[in-house]
N, C-alpha and C positions, 0 to 999 in steps of 0.2 A: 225135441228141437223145434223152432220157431221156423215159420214157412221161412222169415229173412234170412235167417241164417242157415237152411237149406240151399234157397238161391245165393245167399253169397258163397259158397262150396260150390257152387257149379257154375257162379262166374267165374271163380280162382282155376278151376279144376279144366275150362275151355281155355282160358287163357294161358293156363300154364300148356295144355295140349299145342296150342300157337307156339309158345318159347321151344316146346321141343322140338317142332315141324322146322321152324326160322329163328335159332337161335340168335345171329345177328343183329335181324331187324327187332326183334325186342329186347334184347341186352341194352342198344341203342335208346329203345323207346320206354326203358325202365330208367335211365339214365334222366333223359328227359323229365321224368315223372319226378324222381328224385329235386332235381334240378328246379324245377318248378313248385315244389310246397317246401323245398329248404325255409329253415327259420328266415326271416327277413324282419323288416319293416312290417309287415304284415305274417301272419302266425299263422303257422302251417292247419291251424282248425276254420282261419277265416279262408283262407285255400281253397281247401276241400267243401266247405259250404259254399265259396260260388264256382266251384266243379258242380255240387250239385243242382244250384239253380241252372249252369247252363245244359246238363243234362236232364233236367226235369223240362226247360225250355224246347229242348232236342227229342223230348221223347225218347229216350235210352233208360228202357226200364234197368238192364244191367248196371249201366253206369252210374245211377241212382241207386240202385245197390252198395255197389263199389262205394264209391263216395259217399254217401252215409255213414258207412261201416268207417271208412278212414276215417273221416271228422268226430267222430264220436271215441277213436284211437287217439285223434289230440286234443279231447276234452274239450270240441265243439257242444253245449247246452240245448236242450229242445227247446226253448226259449229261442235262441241264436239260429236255430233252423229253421225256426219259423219266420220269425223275420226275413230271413234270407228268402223263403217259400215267395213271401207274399212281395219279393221284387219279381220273383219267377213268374208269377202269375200277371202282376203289371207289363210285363214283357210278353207272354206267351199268350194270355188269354182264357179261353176255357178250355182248351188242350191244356194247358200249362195248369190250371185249376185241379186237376184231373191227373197228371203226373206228380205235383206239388203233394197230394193226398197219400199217393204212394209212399212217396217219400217221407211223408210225418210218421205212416203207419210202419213203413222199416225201420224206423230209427227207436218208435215203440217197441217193434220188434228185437231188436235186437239188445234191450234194455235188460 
């Protein structure tokens, strides 16, 4: 098993421990999640690739996780991540540089 897909198992696996502790507050906030990469105008893979720039922007190595993992669920391209990277990195810098890298090598990963 790929280190990505390790740590995507133990983002799923804390956050799922969260929904059992507060089931409410993240019923709610999977609603949300839903709600916000539903099809639209814009496709639920370009969604999830600027979830990931703004967690690659954020420093959330999880969520960069996370969101990789989705985008690559709706047939977001490594091409299409990369591009997105390199607004992350216009915005964040060499932190963002640095997160941004993460992000290519999980999406490798989990290829």
């Amino acid at each position: 098993m790929s280190d990505a897909k390790q740590k995507l198992e133990s983002v799923n696996a804390r956050l799922m421990g969260l929904f059992k502790a507060e089931k409410q507050t993240m019923m709610a906030f999977n609603g949300l999640t839903v709600a916000a990469t539903r099809e639209g105008k814009i496709s639920p893979a370009i969604k999830e690739l600027t979830a990931v720039a703004i967690a690659v922007a954020k420093g959330c190595e999880d969520c960069i996780v996370y969101h990789v993992a989705a985008a690559k669920k709706h047939g977001a391209s490594r091409e299409e991540l990369v591009e997105m990277l390199a607004v992350s990195v216009e915005m964040a810098g060499g932190p963002g540089a640095v997160y941004a890298a993460r992000a290519l090598e999980t999406f490798d990963q989990l290829s």
